[in-house]
CHARMM-style PDB file with segment names, atoms N, HN, CA, C and O in Angstrom:
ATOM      1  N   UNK     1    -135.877 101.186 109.526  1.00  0.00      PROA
ATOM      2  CA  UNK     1    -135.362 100.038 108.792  1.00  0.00      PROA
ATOM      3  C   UNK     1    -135.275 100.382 107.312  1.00  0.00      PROA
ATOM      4  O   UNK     1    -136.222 101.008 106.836  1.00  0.00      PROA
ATOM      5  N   UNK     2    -134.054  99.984 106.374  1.00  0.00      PROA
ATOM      6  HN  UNK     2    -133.284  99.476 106.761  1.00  0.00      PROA
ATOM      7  CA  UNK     2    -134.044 100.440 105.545  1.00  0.00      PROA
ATOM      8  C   UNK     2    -134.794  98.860 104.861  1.00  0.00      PROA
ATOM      9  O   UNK     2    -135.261  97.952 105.548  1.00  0.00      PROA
ATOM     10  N   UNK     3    -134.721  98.904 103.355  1.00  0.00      PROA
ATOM     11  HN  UNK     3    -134.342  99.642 102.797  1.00  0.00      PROA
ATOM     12  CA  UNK     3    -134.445  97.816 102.233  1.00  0.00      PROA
ATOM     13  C   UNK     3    -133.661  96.938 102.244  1.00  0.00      PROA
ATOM     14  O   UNK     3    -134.125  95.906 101.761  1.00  0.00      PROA
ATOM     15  N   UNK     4    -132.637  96.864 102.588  1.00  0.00      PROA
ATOM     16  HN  UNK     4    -132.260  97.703 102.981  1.00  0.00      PROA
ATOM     17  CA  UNK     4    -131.639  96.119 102.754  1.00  0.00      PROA
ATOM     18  C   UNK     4    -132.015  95.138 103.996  1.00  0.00      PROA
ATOM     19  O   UNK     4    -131.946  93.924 103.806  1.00  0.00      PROA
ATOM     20  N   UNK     5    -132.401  95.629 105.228  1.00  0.00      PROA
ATOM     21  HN  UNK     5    -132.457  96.615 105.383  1.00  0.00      PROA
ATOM     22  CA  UNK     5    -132.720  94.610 106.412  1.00  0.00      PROA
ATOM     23  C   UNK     5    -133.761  94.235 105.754  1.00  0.00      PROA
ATOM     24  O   UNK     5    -133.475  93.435 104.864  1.00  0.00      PROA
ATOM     25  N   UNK     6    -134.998  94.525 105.844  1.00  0.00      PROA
ATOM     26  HN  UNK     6    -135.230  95.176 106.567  1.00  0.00      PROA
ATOM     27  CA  UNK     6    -136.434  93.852 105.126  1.00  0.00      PROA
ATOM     28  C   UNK     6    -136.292  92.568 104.300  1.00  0.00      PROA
ATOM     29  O   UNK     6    -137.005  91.567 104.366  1.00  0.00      PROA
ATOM     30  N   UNK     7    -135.212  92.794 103.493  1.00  0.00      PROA
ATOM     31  HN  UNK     7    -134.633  93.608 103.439  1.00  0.00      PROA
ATOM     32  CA  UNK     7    -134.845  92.095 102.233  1.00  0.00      PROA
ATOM     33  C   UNK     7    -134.313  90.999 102.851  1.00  0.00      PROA
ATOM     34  O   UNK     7    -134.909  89.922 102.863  1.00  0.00      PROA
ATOM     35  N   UNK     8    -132.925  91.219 103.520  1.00  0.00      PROA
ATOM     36  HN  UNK     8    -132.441  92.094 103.510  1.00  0.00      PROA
ATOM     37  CA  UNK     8    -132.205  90.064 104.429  1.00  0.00      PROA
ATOM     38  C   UNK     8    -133.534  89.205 105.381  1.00  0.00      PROA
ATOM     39  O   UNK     8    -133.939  88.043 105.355  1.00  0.00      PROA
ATOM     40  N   UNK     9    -133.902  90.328 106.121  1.00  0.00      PROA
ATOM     41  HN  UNK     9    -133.573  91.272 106.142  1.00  0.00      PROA
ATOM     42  CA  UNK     9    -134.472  89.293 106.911  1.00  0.00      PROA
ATOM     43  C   UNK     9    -135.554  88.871 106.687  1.00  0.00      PROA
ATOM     44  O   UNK     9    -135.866  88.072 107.569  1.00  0.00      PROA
ATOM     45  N   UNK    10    -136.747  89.059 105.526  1.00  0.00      PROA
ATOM     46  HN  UNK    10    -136.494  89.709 104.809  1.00  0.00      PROA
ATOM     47  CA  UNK    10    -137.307  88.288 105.292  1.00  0.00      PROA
ATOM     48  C   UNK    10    -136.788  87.000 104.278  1.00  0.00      PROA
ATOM     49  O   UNK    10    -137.554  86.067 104.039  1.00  0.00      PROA
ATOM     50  N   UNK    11    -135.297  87.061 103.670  1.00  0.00      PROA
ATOM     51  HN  UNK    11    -134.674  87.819 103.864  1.00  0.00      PROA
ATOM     52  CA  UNK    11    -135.291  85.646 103.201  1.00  0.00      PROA
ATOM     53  C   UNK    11    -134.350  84.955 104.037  1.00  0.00      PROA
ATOM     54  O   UNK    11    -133.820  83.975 103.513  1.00  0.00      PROA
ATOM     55  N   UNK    12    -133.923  85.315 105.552  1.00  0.00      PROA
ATOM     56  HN  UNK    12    -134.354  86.111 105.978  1.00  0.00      PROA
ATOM     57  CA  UNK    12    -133.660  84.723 106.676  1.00  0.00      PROA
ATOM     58  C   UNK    12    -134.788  83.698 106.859  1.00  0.00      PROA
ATOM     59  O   UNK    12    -134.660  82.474 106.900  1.00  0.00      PROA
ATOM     60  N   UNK    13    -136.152  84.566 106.982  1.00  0.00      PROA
ATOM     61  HN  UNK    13    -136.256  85.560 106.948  1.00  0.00      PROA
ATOM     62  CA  UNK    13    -137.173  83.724 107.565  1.00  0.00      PROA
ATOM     63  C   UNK    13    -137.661  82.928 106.815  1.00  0.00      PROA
ATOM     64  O   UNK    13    -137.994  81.906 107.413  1.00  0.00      PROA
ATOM     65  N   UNK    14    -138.012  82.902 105.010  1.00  0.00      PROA
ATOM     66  HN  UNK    14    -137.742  83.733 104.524  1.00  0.00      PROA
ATOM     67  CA  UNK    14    -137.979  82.326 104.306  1.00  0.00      PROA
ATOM     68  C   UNK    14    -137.282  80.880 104.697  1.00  0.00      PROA
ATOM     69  O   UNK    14    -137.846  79.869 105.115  1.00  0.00      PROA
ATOM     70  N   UNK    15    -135.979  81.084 104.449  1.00  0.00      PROA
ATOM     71  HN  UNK    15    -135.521  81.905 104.109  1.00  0.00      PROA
ATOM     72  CA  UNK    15    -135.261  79.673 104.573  1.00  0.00      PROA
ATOM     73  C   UNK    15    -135.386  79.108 105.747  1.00  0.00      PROA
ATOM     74  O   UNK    15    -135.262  77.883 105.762  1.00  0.00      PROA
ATOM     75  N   UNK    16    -135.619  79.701 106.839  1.00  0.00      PROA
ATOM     76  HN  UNK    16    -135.720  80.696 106.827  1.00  0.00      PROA
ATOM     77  CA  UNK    16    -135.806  79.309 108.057  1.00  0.00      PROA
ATOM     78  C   UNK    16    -137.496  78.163 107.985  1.00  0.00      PROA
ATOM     79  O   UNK    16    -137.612  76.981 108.306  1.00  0.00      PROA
ATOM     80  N   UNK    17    -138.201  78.805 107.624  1.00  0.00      PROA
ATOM     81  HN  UNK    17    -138.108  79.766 107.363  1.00  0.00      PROA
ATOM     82  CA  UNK    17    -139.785  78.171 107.378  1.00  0.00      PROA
ATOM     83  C   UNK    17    -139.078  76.951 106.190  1.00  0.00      PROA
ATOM     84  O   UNK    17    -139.269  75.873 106.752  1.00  0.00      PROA
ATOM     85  N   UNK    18    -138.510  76.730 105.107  1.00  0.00      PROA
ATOM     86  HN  UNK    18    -138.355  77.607 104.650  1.00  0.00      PROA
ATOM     87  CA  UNK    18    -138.215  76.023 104.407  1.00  0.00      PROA
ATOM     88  C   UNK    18    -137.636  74.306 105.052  1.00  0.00      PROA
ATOM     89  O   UNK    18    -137.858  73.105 104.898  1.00  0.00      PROA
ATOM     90  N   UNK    19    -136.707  75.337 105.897  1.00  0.00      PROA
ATOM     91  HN  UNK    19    -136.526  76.312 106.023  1.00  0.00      PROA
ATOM     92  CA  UNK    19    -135.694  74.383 106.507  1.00  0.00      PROA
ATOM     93  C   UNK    19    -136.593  73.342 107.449  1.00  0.00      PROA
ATOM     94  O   UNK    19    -136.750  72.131 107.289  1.00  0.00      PROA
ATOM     95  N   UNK    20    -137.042  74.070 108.314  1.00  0.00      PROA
ATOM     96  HN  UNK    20    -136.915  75.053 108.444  1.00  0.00      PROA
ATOM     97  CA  UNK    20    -138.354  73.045 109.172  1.00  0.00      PROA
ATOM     98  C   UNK    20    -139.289  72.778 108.658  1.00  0.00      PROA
ATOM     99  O   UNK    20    -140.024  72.273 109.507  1.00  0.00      PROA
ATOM    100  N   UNK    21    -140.016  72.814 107.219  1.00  0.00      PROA
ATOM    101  HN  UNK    21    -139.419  73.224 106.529  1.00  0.00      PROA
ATOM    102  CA  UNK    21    -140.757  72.248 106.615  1.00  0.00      PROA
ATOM    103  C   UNK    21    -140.053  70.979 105.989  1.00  0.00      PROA
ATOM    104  O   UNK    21    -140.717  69.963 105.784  1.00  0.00      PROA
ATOM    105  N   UNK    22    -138.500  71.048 105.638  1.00  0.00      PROA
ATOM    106  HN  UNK    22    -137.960  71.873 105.804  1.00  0.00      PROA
ATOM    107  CA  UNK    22    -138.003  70.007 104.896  1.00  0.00      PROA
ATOM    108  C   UNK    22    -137.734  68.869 105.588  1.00  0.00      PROA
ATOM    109  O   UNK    22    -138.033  67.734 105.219  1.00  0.00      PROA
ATOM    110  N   UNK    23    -136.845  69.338 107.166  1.00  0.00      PROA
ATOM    111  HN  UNK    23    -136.602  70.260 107.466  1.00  0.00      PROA
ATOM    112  CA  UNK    23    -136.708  68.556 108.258  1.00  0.00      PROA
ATOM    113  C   UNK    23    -137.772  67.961 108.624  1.00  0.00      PROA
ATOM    114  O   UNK    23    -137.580  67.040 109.418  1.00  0.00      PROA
ATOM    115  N   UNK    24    -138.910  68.175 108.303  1.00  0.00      PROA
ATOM    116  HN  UNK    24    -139.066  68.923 107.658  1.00  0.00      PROA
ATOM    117  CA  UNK    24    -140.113  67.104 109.300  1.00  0.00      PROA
ATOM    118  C   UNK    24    -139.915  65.507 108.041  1.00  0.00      PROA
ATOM    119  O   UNK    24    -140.261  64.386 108.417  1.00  0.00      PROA
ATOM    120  N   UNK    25    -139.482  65.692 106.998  1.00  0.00      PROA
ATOM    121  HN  UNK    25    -139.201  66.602 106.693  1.00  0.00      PROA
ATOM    122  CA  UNK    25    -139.403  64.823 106.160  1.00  0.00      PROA
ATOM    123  C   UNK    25    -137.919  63.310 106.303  1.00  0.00      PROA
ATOM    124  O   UNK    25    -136.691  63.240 106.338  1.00  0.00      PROA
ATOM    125  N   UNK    26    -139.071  62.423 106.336  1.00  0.00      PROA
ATOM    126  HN  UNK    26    -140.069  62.480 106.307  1.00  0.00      PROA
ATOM    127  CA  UNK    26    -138.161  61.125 106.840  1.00  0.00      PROA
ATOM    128  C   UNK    26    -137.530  60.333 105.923  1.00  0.00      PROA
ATOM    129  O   UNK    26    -138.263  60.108 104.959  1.00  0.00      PROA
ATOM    130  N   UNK    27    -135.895  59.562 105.814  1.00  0.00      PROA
ATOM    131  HN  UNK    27    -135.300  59.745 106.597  1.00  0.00      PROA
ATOM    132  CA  UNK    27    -135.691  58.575 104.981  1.00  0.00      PROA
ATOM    133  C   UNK    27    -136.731  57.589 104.966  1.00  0.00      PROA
ATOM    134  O   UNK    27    -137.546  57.228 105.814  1.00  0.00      PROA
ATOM    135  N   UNK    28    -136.378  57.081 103.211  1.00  0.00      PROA
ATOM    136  HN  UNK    28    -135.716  57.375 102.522  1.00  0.00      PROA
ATOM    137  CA  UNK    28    -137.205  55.736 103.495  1.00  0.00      PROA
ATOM    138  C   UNK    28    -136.399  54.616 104.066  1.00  0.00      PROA
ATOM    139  O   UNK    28    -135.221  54.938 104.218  1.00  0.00      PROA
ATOM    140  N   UNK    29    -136.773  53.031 104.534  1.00  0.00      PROA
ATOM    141  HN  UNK    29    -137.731  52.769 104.410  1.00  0.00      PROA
ATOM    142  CA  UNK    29    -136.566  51.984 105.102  1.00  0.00      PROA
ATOM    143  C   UNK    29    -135.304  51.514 103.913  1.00  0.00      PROA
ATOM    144  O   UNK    29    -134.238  50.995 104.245  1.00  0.00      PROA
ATOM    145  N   UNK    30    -135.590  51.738 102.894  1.00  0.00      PROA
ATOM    146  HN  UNK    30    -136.456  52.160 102.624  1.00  0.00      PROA
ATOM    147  CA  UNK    30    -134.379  51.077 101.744  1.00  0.00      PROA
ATOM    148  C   UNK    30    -133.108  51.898 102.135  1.00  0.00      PROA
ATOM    149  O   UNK    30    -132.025  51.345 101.943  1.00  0.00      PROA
ATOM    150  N   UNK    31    -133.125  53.452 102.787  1.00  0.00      PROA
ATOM    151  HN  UNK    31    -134.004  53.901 102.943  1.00  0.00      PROA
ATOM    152  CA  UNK    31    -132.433  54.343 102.484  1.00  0.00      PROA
ATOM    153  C   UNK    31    -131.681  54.446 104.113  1.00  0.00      PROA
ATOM    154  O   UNK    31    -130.576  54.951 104.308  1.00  0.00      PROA
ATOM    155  N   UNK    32    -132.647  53.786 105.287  1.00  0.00      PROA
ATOM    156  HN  UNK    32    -133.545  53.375 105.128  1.00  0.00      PROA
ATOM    157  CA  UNK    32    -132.109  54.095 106.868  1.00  0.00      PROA
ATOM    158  C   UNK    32    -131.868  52.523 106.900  1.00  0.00      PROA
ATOM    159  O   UNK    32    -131.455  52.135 107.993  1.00  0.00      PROA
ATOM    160  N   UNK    33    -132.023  51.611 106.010  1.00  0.00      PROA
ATOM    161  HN  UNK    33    -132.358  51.926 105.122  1.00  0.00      PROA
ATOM    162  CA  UNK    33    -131.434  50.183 106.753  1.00  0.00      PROA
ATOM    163  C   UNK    33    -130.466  49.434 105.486  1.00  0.00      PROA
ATOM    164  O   UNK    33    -130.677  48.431 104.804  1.00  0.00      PROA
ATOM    165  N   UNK    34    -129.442  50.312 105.516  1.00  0.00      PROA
ATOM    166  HN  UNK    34    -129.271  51.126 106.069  1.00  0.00      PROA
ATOM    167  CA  UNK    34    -129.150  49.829 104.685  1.00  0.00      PROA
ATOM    168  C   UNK    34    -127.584  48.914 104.945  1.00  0.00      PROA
ATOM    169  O   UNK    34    -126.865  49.279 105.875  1.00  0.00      PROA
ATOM    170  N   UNK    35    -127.261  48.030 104.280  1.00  0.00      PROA
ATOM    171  HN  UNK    35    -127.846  47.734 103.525  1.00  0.00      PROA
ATOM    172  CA  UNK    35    -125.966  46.551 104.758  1.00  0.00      PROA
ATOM    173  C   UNK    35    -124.584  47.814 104.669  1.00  0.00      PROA
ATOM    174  O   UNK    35    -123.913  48.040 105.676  1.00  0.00      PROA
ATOM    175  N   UNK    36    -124.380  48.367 103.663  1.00  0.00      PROA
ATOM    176  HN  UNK    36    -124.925  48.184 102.845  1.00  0.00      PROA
ATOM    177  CA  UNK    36    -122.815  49.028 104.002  1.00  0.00      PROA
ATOM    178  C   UNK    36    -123.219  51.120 104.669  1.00  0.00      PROA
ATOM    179  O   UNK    36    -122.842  52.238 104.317  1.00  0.00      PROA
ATOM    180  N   UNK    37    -124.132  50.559 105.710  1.00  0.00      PROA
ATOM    181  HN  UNK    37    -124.438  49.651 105.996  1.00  0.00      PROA
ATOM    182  CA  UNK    37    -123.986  52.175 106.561  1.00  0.00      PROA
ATOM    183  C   UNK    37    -122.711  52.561 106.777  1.00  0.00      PROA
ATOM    184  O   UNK    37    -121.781  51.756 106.819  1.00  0.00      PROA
ATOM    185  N   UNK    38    -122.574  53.885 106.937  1.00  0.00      PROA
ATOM    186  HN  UNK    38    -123.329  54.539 106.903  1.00  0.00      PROA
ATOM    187  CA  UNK    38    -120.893  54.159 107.887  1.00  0.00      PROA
ATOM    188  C   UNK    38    -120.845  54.316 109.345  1.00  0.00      PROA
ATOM    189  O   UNK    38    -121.733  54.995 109.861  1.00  0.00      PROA
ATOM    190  N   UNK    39    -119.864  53.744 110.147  1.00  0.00      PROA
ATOM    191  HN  UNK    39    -119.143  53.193 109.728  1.00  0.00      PROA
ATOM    192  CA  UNK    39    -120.513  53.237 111.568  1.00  0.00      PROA
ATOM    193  C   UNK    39    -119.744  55.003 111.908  1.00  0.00      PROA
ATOM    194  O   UNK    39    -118.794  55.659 111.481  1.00  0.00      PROA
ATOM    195  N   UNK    40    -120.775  55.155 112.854  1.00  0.00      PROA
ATOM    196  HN  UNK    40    -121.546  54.622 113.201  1.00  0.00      PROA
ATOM    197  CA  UNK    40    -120.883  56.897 113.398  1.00  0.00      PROA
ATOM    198  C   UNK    40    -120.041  56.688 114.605  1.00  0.00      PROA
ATOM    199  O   UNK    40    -119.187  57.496 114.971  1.00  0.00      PROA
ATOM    200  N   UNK    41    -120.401  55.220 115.397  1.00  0.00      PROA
ATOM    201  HN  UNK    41    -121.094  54.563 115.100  1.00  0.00      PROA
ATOM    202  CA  UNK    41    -120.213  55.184 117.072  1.00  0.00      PROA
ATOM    203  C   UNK    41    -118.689  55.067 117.311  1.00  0.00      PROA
ATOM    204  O   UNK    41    -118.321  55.428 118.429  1.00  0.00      PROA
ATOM    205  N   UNK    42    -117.862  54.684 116.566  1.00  0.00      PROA
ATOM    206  HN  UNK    42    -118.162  54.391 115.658  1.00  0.00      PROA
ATOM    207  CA  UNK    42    -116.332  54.697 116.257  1.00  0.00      PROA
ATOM    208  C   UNK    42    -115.743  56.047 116.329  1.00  0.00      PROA
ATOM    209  O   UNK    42    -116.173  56.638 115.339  1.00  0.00      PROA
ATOM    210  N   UNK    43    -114.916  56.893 117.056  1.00  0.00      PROA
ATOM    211  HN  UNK    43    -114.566  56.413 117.861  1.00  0.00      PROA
ATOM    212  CA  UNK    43    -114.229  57.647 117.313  1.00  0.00      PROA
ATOM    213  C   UNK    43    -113.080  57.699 116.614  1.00  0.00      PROA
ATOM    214  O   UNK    43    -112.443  56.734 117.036  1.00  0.00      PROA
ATOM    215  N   UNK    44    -112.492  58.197 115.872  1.00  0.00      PROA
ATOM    216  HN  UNK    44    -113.009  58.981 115.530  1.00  0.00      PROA
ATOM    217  CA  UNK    44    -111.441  58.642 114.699  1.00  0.00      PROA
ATOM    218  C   UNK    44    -110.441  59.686 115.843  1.00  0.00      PROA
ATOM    219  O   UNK    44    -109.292  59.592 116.276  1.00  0.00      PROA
ATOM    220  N   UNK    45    -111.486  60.606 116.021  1.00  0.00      PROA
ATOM    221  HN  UNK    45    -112.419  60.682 115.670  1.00  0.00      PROA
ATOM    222  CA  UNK    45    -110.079  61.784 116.616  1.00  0.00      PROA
ATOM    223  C   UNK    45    -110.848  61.788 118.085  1.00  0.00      PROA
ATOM    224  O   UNK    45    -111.875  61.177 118.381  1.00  0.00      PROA
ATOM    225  N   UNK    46    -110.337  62.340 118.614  1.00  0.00      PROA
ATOM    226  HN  UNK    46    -109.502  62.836 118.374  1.00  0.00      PROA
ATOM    227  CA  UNK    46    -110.613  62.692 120.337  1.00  0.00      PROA
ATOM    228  C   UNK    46    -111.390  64.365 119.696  1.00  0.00      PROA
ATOM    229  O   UNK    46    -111.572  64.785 118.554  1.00  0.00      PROA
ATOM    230  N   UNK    47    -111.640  64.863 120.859  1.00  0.00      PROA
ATOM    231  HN  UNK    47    -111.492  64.522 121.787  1.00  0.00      PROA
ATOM    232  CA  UNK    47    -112.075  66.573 120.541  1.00  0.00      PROA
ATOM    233  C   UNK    47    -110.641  67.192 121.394  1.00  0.00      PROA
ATOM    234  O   UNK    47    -110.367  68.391 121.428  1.00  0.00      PROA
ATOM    235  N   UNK    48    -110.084  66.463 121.840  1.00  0.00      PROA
ATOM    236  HN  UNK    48    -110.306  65.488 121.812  1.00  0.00      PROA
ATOM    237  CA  UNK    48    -108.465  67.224 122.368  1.00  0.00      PROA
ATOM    238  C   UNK    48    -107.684  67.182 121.044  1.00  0.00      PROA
ATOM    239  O   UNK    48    -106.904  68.121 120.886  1.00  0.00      PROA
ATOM    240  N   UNK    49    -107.736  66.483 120.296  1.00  0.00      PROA
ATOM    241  HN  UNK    49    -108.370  65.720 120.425  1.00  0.00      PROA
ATOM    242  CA  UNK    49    -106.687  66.376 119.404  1.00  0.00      PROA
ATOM    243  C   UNK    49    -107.492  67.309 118.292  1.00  0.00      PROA
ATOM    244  O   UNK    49    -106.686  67.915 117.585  1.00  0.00      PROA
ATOM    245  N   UNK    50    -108.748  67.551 117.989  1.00  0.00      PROA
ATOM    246  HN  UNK    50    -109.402  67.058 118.563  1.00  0.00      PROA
ATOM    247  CA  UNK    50    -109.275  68.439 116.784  1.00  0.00      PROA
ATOM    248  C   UNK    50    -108.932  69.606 117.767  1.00  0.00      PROA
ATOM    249  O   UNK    50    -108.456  70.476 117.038  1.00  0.00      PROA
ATOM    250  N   UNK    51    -108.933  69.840 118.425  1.00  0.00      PROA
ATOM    251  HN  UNK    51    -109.320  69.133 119.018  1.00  0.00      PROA
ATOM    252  CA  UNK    51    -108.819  71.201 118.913  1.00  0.00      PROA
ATOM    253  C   UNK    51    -107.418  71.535 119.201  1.00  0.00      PROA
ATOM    254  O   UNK    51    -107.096  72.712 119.040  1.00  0.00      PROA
ATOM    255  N   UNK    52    -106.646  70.805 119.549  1.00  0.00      PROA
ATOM    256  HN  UNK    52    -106.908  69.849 119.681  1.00  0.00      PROA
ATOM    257  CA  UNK    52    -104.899  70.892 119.094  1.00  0.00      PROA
ATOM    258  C   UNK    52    -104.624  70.969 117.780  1.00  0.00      PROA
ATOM    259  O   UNK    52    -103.592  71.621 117.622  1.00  0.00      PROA
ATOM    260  N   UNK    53    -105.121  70.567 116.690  1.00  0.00      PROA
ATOM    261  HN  UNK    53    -105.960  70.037 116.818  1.00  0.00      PROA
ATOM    262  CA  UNK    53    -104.591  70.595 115.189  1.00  0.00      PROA
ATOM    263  C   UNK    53    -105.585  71.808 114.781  1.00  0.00      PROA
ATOM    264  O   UNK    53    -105.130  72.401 113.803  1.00  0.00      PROA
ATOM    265  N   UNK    54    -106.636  72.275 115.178  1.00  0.00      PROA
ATOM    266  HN  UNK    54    -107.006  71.794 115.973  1.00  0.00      PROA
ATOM    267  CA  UNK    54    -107.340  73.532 114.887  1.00  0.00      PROA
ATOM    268  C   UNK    54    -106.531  74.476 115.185  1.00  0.00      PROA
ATOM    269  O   UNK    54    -106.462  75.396 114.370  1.00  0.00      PROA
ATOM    270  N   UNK    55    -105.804  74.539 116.242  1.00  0.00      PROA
ATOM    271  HN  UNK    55    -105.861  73.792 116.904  1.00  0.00      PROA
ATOM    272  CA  UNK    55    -105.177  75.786 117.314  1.00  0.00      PROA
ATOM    273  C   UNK    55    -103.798  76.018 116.257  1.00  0.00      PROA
ATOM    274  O   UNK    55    -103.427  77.101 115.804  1.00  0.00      PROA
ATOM    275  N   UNK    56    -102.939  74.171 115.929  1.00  0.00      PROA
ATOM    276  HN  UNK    56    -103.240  73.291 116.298  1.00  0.00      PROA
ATOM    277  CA  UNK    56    -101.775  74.679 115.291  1.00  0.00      PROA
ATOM    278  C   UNK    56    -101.929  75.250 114.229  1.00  0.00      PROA
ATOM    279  O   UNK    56    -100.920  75.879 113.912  1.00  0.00      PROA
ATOM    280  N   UNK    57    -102.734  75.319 113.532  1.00  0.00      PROA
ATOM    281  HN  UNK    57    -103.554  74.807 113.790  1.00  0.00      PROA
ATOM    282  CA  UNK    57    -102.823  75.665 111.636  1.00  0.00      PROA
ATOM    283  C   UNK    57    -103.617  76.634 112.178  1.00  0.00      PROA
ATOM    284  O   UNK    57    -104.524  76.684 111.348  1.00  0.00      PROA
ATOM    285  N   UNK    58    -103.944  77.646 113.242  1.00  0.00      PROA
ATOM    286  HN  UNK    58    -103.206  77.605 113.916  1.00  0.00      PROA
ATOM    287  CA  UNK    58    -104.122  79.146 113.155  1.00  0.00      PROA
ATOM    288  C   UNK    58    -102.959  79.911 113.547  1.00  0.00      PROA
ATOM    289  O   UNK    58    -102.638  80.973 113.014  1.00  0.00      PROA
ATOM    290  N   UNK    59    -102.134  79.167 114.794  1.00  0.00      PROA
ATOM    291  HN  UNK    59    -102.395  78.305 115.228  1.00  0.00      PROA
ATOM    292  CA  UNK    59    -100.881  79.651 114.696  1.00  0.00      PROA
ATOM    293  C   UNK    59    -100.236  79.428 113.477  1.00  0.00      PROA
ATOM    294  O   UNK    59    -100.774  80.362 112.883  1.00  0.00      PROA
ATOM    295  N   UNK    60     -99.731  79.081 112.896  1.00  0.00      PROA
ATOM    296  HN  UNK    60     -99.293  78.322 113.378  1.00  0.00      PROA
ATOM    297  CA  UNK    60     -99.326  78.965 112.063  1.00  0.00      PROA
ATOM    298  C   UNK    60     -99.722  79.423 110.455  1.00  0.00      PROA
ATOM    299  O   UNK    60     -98.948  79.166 109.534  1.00  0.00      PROA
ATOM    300  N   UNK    61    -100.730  79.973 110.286  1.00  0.00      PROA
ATOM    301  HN  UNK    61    -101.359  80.181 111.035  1.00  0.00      PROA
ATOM    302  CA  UNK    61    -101.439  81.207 109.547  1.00  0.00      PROA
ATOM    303  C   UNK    61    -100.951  82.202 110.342  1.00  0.00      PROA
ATOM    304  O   UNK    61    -100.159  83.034 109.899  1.00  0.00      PROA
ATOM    305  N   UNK    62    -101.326  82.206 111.434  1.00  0.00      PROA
ATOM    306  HN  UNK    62    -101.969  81.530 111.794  1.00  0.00      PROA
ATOM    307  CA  UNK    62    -100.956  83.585 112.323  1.00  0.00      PROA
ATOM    308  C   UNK    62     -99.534  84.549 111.711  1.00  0.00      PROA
ATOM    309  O   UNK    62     -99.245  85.599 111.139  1.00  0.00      PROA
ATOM    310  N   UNK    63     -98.934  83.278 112.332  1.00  0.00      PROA
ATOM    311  HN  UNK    63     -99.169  82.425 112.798  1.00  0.00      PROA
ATOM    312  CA  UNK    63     -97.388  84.016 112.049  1.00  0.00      PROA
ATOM    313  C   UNK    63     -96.651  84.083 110.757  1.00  0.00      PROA
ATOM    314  O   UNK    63     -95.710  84.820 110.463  1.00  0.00      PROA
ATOM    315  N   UNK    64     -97.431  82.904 109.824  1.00  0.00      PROA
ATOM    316  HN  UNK    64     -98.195  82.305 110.063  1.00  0.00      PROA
ATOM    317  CA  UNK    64     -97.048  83.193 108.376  1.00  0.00      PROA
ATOM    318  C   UNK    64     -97.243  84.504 108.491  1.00  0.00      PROA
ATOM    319  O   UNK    64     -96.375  85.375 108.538  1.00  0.00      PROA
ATOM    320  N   UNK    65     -98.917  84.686 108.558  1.00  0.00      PROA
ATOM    321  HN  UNK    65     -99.623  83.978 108.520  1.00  0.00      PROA
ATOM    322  CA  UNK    65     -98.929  86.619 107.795  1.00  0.00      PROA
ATOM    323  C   UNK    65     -98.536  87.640 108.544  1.00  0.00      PROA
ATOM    324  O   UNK    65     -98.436  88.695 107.919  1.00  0.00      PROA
ATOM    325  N   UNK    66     -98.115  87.707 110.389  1.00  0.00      PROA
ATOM    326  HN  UNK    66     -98.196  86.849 110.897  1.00  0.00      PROA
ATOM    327  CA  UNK    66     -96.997  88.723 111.102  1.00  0.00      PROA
ATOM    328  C   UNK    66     -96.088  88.403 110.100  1.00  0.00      PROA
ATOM    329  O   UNK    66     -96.103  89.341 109.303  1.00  0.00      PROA
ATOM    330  N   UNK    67     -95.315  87.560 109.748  1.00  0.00      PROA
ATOM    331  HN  UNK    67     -95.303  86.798 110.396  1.00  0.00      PROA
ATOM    332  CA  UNK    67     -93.713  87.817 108.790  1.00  0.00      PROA
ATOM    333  C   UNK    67     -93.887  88.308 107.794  1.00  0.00      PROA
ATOM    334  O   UNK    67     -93.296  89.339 107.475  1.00  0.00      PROA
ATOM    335  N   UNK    68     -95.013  87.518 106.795  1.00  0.00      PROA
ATOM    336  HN  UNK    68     -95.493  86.680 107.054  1.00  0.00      PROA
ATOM    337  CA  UNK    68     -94.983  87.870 105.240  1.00  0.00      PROA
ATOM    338  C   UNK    68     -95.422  89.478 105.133  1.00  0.00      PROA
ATOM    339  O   UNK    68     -94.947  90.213 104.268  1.00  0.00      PROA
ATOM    340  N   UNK    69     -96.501  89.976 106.239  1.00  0.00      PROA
ATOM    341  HN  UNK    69     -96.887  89.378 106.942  1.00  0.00      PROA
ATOM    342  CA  UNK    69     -96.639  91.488 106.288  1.00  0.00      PROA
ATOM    343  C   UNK    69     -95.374  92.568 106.497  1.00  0.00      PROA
ATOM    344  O   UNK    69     -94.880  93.477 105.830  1.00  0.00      PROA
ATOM    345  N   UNK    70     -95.181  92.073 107.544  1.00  0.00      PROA
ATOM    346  HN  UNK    70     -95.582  91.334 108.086  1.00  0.00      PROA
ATOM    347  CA  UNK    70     -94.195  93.039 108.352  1.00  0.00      PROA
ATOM    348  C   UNK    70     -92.999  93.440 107.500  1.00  0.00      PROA
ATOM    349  OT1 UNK    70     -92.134  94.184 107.961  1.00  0.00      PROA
TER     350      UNK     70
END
């Protein structure tokens, strides 16, 4: 193992220990009950339709850069 992994992966684990030390930490009651929440349970897009408009705008990168290269 050189310096470079050591380095990475101990501040992998770093943030990793950070992250689940921060997560055990709860809103307060002023902050989880609050009159203008944003309602989550309302559906906006389907996951067929994010994954149809994901697919077109890579085709469509795609073949921009086959033309603009070629």
């Amino acid at each position: 193992m050189d310096l470079n992994t050591i380095f990475f992966g101990g501040l992998a684990l770093l943030s990793f220990a950070v992250f689940f030390y921060l997560g055990k930490m709860k809103a307060s009651k002023s902050q989880t009950e609050r009159e203008d929440r944003i309602d989550w349970s309302g559906k906006k897009f389907s996951f067929r339709s994010c994954i149809t408009i994901a697919l077109a705008f890579f085709l469509i990168l795609y073949f921009l850069n086959f033309f603009i290269l070629s």
